[in-house]
C-alpha positions as CSV (number, residue, x, y, z in Angstrom):
1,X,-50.1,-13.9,-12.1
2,X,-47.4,-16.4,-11.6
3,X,-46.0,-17.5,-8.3
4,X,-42.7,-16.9,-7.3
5,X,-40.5,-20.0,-6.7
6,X,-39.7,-20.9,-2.9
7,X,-36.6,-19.6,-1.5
8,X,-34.5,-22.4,-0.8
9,X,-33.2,-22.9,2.8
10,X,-29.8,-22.0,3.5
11,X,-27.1,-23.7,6.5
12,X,-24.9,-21.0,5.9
13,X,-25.5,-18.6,9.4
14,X,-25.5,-14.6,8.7
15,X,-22.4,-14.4,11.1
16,X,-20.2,-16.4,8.3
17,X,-19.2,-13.3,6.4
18,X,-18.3,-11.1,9.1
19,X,-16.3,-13.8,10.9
20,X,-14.5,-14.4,7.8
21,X,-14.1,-10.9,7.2
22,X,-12.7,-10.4,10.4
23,X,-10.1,-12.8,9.8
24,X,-8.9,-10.9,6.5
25,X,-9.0,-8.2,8.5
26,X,-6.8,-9.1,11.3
27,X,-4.3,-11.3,8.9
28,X,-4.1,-7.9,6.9
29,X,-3.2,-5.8,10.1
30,X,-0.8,-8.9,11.2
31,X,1.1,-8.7,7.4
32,X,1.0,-4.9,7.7
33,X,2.2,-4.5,10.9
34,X,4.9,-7.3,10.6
35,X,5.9,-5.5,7.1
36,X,6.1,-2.1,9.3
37,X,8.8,-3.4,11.7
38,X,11.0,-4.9,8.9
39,X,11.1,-2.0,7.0
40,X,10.6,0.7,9.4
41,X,11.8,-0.5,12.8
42,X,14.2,-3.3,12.3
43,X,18.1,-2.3,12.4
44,X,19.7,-5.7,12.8
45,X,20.9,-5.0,16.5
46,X,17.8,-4.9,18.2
47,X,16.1,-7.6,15.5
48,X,14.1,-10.5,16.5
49,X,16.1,-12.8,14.7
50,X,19.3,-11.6,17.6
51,X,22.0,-9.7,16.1
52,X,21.4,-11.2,12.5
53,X,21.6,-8.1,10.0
54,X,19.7,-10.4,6.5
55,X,16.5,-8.5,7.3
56,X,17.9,-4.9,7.6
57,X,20.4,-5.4,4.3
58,X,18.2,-7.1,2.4
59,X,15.1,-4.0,2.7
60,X,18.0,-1.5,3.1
61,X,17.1,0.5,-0.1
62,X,13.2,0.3,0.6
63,X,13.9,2.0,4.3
64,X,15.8,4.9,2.1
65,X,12.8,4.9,-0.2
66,X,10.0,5.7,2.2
67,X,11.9,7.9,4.0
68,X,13.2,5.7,7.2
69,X,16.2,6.6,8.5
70,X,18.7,3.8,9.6
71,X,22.1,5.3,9.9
């Protein structure tokens, strides 16, 4: 019977992956929420960027797509 090889020591801590998963996590819910608001919530008068309609024009035809009423 032959031995198995050592394991070989790793640095890498077992909280890495779910620390980095976290952070794909919360950038996800940051893109999805900021992606919510531009297409669902923003109507130019009340946008962050002040009374700047770009945003609202330029997504116009996606609000009307997913069923977001804007006028």
């Amino acid at each position: 019977m032959t031995a198995l090889p050592a394991q070989p020591a790793t640095s890498t801590p077992v909280v890495a992956p779910v620390a980095a998963s976290a952070l794909w996590l919360a950038g996800t819910v940051f893109l999805a929420v900021a992606l919510y608001y531009f297409v669902g919530i923003d109507q130019g008068a009340v946008s962050v960027f002040g009374s700047d309609s770009h945003v609202h024009e330029f997504v116009h035809d996606a609000r009307h797509l997913l069923g977001f009423p804007c006028h």
